[in-house]
KOLVEX-990309 format. One record per atom (N, C-alpha, C, O): atom name; x, y, z; residue number from 1. Coordinates in Angstrom, 3 decimals. Atoms other than C-alpha are relative to their C-alpha. Layout:
  site         x         y         z  pos
    CA         X         Y         Z  NUM
...
***
This chain:
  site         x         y         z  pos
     N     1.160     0.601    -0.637    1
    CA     4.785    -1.058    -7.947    1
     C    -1.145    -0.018    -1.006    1
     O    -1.614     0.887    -1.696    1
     N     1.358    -0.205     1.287    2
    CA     2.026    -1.914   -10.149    2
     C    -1.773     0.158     1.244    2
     O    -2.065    -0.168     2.395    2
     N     0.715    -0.392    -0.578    3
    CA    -1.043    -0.799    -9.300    3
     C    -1.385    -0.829    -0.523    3
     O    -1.573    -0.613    -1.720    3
     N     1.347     0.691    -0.227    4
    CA    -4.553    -3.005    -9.134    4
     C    -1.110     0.181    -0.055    4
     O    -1.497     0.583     1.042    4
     N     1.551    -0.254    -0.550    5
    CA    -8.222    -2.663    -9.540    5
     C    -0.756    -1.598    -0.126    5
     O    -0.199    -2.519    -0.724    5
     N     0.614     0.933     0.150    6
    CA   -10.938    -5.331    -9.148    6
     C    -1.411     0.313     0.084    6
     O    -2.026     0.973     0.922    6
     N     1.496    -0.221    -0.033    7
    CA   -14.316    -5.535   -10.295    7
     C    -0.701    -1.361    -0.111    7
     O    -0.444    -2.355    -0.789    7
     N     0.576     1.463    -0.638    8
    CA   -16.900    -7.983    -8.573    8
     C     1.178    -0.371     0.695    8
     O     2.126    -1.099     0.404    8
     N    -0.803     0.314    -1.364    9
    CA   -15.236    -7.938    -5.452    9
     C    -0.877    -0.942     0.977    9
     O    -0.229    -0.927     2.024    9
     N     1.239     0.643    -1.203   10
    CA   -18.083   -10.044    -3.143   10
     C     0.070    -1.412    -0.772   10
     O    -0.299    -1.867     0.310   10
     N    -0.544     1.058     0.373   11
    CA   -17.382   -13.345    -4.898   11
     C     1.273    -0.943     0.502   11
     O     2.281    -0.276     0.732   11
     N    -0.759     0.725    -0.116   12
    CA   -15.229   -16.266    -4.093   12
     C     1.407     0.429    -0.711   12
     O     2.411     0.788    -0.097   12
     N    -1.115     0.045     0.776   13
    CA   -12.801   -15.963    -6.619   13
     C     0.429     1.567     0.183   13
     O     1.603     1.712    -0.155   13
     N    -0.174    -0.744    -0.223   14
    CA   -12.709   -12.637    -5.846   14
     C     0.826     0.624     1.568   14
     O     1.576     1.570     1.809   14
     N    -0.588     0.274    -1.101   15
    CA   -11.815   -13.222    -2.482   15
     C     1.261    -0.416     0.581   15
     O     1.791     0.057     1.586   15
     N    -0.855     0.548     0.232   16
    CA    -9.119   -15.472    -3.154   16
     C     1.067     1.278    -0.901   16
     O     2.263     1.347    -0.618   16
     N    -0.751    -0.726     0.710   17
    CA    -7.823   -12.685    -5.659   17
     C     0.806     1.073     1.212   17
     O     2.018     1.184     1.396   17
     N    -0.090    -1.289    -0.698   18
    CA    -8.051    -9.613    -3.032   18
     C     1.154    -0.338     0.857   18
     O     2.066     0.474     1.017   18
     N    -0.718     0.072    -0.861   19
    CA    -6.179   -11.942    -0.394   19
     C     1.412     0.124    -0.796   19
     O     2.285     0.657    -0.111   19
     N    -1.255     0.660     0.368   20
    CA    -3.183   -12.793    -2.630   20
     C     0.440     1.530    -0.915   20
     O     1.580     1.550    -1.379   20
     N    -0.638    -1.406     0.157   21
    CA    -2.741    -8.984    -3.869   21
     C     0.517     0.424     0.774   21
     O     1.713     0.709     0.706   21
     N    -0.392    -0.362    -1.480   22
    CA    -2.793    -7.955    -0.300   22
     C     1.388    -0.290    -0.050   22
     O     2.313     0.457    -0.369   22
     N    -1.469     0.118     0.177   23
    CA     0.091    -9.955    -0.043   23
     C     1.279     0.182    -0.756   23
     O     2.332    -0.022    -0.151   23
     N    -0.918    -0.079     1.357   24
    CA     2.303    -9.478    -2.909   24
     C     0.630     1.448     0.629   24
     O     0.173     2.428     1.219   24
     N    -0.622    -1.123    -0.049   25
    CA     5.106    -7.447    -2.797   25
     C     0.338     1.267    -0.990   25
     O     1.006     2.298    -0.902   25
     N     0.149    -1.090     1.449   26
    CA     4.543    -5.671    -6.138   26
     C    -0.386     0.315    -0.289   26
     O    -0.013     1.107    -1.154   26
     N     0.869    -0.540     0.314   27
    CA     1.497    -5.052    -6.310   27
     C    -0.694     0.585     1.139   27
     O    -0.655    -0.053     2.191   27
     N     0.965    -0.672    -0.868   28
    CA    -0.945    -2.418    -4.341   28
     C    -1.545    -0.331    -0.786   28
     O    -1.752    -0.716    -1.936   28
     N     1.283     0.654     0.600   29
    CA    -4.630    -3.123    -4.744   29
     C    -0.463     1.691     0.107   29
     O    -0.510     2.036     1.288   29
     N     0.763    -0.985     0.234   30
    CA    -6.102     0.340    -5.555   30
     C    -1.855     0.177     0.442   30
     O    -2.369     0.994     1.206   30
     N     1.766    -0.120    -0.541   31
    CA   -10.303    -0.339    -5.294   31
     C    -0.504    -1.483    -0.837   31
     O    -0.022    -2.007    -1.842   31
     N     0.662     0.970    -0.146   32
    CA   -12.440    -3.138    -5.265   32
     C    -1.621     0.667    -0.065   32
     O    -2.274     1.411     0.667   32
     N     1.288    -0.574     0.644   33
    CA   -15.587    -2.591    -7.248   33
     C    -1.280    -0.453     0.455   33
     O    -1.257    -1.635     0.109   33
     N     1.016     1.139    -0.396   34
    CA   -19.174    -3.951    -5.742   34
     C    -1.012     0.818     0.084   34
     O    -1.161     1.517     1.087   34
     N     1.360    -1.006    -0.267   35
    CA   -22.332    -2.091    -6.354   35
     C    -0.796    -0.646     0.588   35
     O    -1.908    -0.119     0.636   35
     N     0.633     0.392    -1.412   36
    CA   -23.626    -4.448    -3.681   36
     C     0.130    -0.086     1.073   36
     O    -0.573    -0.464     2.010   36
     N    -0.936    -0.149    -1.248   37
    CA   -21.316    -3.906    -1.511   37
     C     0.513     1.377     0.298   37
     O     1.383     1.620     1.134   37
     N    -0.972    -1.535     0.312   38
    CA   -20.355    -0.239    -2.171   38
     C     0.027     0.647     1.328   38
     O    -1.031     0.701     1.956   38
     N    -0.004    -0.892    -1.326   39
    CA   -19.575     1.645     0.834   39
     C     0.537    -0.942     1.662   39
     O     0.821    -0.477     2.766   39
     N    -0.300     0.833    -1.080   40
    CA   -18.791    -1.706     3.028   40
     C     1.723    -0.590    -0.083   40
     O     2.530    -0.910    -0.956   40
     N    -1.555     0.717    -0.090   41
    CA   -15.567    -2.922     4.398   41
     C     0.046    -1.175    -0.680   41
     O    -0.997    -1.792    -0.895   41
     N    -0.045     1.258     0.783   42
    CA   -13.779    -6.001     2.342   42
     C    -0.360    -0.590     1.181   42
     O    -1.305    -1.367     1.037   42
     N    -0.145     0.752    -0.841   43
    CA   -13.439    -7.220     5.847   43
     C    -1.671    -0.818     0.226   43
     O    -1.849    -2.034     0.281   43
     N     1.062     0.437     0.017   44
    CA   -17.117    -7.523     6.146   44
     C    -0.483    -1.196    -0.734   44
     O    -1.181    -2.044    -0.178   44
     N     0.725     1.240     0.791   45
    CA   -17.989   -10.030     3.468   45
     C     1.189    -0.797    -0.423   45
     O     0.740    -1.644    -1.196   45
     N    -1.237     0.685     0.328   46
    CA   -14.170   -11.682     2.841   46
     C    -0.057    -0.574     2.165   46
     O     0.294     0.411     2.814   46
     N    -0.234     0.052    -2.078   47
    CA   -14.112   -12.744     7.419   47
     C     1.103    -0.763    -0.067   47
     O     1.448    -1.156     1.048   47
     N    -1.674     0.333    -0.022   48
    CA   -10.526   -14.263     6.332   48
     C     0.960     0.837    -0.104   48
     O     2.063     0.593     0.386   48
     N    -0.526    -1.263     0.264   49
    CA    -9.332   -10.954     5.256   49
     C    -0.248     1.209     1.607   49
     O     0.148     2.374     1.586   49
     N    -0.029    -0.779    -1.214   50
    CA   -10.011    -9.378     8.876   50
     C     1.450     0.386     0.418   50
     O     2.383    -0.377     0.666   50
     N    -1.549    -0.611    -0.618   51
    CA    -7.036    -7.201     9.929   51
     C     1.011    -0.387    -1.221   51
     O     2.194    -0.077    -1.362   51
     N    -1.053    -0.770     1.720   52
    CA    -5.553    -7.348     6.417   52
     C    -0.137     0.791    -0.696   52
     O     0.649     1.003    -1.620   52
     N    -0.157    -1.260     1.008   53
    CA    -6.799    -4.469     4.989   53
     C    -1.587     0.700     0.707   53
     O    -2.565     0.139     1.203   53
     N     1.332    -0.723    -0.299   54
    CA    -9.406    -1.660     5.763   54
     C    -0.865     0.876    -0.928   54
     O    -1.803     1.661    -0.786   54
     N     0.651    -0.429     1.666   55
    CA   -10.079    -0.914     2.009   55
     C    -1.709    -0.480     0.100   55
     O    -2.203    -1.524     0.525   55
     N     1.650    -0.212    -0.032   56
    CA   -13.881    -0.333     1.741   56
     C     0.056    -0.492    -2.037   56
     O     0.894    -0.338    -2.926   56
     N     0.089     0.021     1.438   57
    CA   -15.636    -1.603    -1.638   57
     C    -0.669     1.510    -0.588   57
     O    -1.457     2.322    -0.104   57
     N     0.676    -1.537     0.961   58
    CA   -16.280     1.363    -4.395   58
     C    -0.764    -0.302    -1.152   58
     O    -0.554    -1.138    -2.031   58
     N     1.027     0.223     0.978   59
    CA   -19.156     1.801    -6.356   59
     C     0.880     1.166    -1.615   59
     O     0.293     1.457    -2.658   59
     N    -0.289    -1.048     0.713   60
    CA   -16.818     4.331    -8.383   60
     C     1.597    -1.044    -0.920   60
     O     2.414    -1.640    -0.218   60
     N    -1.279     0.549     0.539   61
    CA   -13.860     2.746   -11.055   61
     C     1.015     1.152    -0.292   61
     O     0.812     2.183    -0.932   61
     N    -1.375    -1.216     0.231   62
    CA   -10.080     4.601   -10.821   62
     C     0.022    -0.339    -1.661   62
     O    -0.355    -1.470    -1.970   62
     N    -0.323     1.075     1.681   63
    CA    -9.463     3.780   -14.867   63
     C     1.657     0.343     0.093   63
     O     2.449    -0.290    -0.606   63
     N    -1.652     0.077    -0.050   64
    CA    -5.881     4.691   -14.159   64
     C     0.733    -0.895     1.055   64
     O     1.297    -0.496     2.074   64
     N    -0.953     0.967    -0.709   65
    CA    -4.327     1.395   -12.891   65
     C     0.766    -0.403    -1.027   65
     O     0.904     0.109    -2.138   65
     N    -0.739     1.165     1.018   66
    CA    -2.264    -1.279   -14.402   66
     C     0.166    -0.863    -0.930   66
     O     0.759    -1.122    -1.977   66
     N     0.511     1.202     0.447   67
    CA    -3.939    -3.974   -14.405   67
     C    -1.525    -0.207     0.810   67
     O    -1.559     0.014     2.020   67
     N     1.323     0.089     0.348   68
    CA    -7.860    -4.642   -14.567   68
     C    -0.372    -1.508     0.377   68
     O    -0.215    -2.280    -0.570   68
     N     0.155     1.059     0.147   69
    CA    -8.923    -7.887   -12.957   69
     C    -2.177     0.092     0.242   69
     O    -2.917     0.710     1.007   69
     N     1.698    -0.269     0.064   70
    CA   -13.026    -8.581   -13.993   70
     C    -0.703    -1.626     1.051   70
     O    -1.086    -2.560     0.347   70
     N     1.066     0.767    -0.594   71
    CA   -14.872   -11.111   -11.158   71
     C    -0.940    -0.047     0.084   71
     O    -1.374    -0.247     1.219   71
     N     0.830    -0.080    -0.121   72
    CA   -17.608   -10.931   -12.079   72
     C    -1.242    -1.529     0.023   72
     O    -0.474    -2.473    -0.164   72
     N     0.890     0.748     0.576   73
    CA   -20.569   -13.550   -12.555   73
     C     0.231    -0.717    -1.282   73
     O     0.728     0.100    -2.056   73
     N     0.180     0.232     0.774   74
    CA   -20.679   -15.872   -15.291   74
     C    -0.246     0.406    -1.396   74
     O    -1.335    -0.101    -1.665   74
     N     0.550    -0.943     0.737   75
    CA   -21.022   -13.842   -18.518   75
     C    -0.427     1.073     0.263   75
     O    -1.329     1.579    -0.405   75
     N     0.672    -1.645    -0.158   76
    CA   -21.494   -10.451   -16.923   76
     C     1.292     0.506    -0.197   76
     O     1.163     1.671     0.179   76
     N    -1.399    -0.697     0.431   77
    CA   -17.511    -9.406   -17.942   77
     C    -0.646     1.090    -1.105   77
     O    -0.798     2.311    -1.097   77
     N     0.056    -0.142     2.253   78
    CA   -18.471    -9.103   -22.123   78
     C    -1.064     1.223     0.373   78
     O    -0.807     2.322    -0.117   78
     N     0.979    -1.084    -0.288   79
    CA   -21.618    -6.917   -20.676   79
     C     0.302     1.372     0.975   79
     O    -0.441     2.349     1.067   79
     N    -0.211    -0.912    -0.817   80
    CA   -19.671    -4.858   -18.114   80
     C     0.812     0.672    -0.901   80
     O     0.904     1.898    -0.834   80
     N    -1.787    -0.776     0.632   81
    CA   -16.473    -4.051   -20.478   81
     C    -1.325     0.781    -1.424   81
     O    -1.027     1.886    -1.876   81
     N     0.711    -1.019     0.850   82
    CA   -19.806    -2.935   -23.270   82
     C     0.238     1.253     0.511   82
     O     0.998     2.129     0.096   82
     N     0.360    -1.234    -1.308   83
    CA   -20.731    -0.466   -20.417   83
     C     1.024     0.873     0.079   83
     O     1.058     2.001    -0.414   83
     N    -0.648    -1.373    -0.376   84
    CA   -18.024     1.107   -19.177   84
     C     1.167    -0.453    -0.512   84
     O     1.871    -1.182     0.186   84
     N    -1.172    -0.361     0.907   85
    CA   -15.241     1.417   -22.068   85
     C     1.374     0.519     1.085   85
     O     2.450     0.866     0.596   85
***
């Protein structure tokens, strides 16, 4: 099973990502990163994702996953991956 994180979770494309992990049979989604969202259900700001998952976003990153997907904003990746190595 490979294991998942996502940062800039409250975005579209992010949205689209979270649903299509959910589903997958190979992958588990570990945490969903949103320091604007931190502490709130996905369900809350995804309302297509209702009753697919009760994963809350985390203001905190696991660094032991798999695989690393960055949603962030336009040019805020290159400035997040400075940050936190």
């Amino acid at each position: 099973m490979i294991k998942a994180g996502i940062i800039g979770g409250a975005g579209y494309t992010a949205g689209e990502l979270i649903r299509l992990i959910l589903h997958h049979p190979g992958v588990v989604l570990d945490f969903v990163y949103s320091t604007s969202n931190a502490d709130n259900e996905i369900q809350q700001v995804h309302r297509d994702l209702v009753g697919d998952t009760d994963l809350k976003f985390v203001q905190k990153i696991n660094p032991v996953v798999d695989v690393l997907f960055l949603c962030l904003g336009h040019g805020n990746s290159k400035s997040f991956l400075k940050e936190h190595f």
